[in-house]
Each structure stands twice: as structure tokens, then as C-alpha cells.
C-alpha positions in Angstrom: 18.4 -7.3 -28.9 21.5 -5.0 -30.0 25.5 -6.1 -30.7 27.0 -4.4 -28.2 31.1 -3.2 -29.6 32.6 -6.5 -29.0 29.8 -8.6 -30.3 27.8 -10.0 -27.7 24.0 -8.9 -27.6 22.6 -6.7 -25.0 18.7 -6.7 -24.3 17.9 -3.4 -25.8 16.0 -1.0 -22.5 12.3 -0.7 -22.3 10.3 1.8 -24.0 9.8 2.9 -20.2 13.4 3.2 -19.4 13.8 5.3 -22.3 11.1 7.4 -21.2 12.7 7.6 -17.7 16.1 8.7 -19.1 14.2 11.1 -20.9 15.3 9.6 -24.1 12.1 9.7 -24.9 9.1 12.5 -24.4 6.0 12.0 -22.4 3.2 14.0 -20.1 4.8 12.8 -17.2 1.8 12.8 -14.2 3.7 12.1 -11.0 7.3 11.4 -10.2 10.1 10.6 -7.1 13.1 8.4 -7.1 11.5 5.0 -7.7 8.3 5.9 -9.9 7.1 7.8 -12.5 3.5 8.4 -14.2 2.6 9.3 -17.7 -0.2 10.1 -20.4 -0.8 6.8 -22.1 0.1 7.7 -25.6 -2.5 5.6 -27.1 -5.3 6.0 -24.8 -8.6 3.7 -24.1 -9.8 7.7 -22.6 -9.3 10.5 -21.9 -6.7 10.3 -18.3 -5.6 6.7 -19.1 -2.2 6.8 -17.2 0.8 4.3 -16.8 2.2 4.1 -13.7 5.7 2.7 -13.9 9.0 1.6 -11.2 11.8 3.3 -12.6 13.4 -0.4 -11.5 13.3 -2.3 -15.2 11.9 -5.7 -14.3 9.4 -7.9 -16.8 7.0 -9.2 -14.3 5.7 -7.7 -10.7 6.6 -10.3 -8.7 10.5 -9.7 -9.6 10.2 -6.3 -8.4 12.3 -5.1 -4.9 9.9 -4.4 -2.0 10.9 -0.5 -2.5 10.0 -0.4 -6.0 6.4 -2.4 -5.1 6.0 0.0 -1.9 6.7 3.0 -4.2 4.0 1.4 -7.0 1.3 1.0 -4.0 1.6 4.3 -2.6 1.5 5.9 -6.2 -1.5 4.1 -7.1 -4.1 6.2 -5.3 -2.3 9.6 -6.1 -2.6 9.4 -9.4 -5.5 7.6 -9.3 -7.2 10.3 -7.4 -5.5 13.1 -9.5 -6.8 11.8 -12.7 -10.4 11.5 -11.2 -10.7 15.1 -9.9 -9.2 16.4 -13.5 -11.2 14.8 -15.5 -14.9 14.3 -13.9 -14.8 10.6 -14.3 -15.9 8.8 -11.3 -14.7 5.4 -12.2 -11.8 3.9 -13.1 -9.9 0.5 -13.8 -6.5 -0.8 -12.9 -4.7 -3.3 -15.1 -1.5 -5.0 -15.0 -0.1 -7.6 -17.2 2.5 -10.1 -16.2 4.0 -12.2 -19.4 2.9 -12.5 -23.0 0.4 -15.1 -22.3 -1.1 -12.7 -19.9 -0.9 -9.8 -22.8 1.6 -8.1 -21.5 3.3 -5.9 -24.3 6.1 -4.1 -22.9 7.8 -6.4 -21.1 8.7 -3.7 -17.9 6.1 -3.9 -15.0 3.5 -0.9 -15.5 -0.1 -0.3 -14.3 -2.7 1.5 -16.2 -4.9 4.0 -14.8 -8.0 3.8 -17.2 -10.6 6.2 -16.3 -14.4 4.8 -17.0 -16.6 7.0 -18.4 -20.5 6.9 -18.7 -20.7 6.4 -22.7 -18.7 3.4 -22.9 -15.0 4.4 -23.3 -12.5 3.0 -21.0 -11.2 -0.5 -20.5 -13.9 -3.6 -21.8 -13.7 -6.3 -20.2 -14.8 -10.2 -20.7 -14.8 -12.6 -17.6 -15.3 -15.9 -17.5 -16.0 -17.6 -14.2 -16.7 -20.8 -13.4 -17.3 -22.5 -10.2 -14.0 -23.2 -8.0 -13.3 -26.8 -7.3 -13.0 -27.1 -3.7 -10.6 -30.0 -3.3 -8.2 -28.3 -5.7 -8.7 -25.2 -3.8 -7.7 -26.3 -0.9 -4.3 -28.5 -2.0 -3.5 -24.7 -4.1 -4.6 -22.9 -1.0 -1.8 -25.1 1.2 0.9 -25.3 -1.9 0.9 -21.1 -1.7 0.6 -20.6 2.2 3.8 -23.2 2.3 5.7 -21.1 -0.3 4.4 -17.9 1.7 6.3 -18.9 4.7 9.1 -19.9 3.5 
């Protein structure tokens, strides 16, 4: 946060924003009026992109329908981009939505993290364990009731 002239705080903008607003340099991948794509300045490998709405919201689900439309359809074209520039044939997609969930910069943004053949690219650790079908299906009835309302 930052005092703002008359003393009140104002939540200080994104590291994203400033990159939108060009306050801030990056090797900007793709852009139009609600989405911009960028070099990952710490990389997992070689292509890992961000793919960022230019609307500053913490968490996806807060997100207008344009801004989520505009994320969807930039997806693929970078996605697809990055593959045929750097060889890899794999990838991974990652978004984080709150702290808990390891979410760092706290403005919706999807990776793009090529996969490559020796190992570098995103790690991942999963942990299933069987569903609980009773539980699934009260969860299954709480969400389709808050779908349709």
C-alpha cells in the first residue's frame, strides 16, 4: 500500500499493470485491447510466457466475461506460437488463485511453460485420493444450484 496526498492508502498496481502501462519493460508476445503476453522474466524454460487481462483483478473468477473470453482465445495463440519457436512439443498451463493456492502476484495471469525432454519446465506433485461419492454428489448439487442461479 502507498499514502495517497491526503492520507488515505491506495493499493499500489500490480507488477502487471505496470507492465501494461509500460511502466515497466518486458518481451511482450501477443497483445489487443483486453490481453497482453510476455517473456517470464524468471523462467522455468526457455518460452515460459504469462498471459495476462489487462483488467487488474486478484482471482479468475472476478474477472468480466470479456476479459475471460479474451484470456481463452489468447491461450492457444500463444500457446501455439511458443511451440513452433522453440521445438518443444509439450507444454503446461498454470494458474493460481489466492495465497493458499501460491499465487504470488495477486493479478490473474496464466503461464505458458513449455516442457522439454531433459527435465526443465514446470514439476509437478499430485496427490489423489479416491472421491467420496456421497460428498460428491451433495458438492455436485450445492455447485449446479449456484450455476443456475
Amino acid at each position: 500500500m502507498s499514502h495517497v496526498s491526503d492520507g488515505t492508502l491506495a493499493r499500489m498496481a500490480s507488477i502487471f499493470t505496470r507492465i501494461i502501462r509500460g511502466e515497466i519493460p518486458c518481451h511482450t508476445l501477443y497483445e489487443n485491447d483486453l490481453v497482453i503476453s510476455f517473456l517470464d522474466v524468471n523462467p522455468l524454460s526457455p518460452g515460459h510466457a504469462l498471459v495476462v487481462p489487462k483488467q487488474e483483478m486478484p482471482e479468475l473468477h472476478m474477472l468480466s466475461p470479456a476479459s475471460a473470453a479474451a484470456l481463452g482465445a489468447a491461450l492457444p495463440l500463444v500457446a501455439r506460437a511458443i511451440l513452433n519457436a522453440t521445438g518443444a512439443t509439450a507444454y503446461n498451463i498454470l494458474q493460481n488463485n489466492g495465497a493458499l493456492a501460491h499465487q504470488e502476484v495477486m493479478h490473474v495471469h496464466f503461464h505458458i511453460i513449455p516442457k522439454y525432454a531433459d527435465g526443465r519446465g514446470l514439476g509437478i506433485t499430485w496427490k489423489p485420493c479416491p472421491i467420496d461419492h456421497a460428498s460428491a454428489a451433495e458438492l455436485s448439487t450445492r455447485v449446479k444450484q449456484d450455476l443456475r442461479a
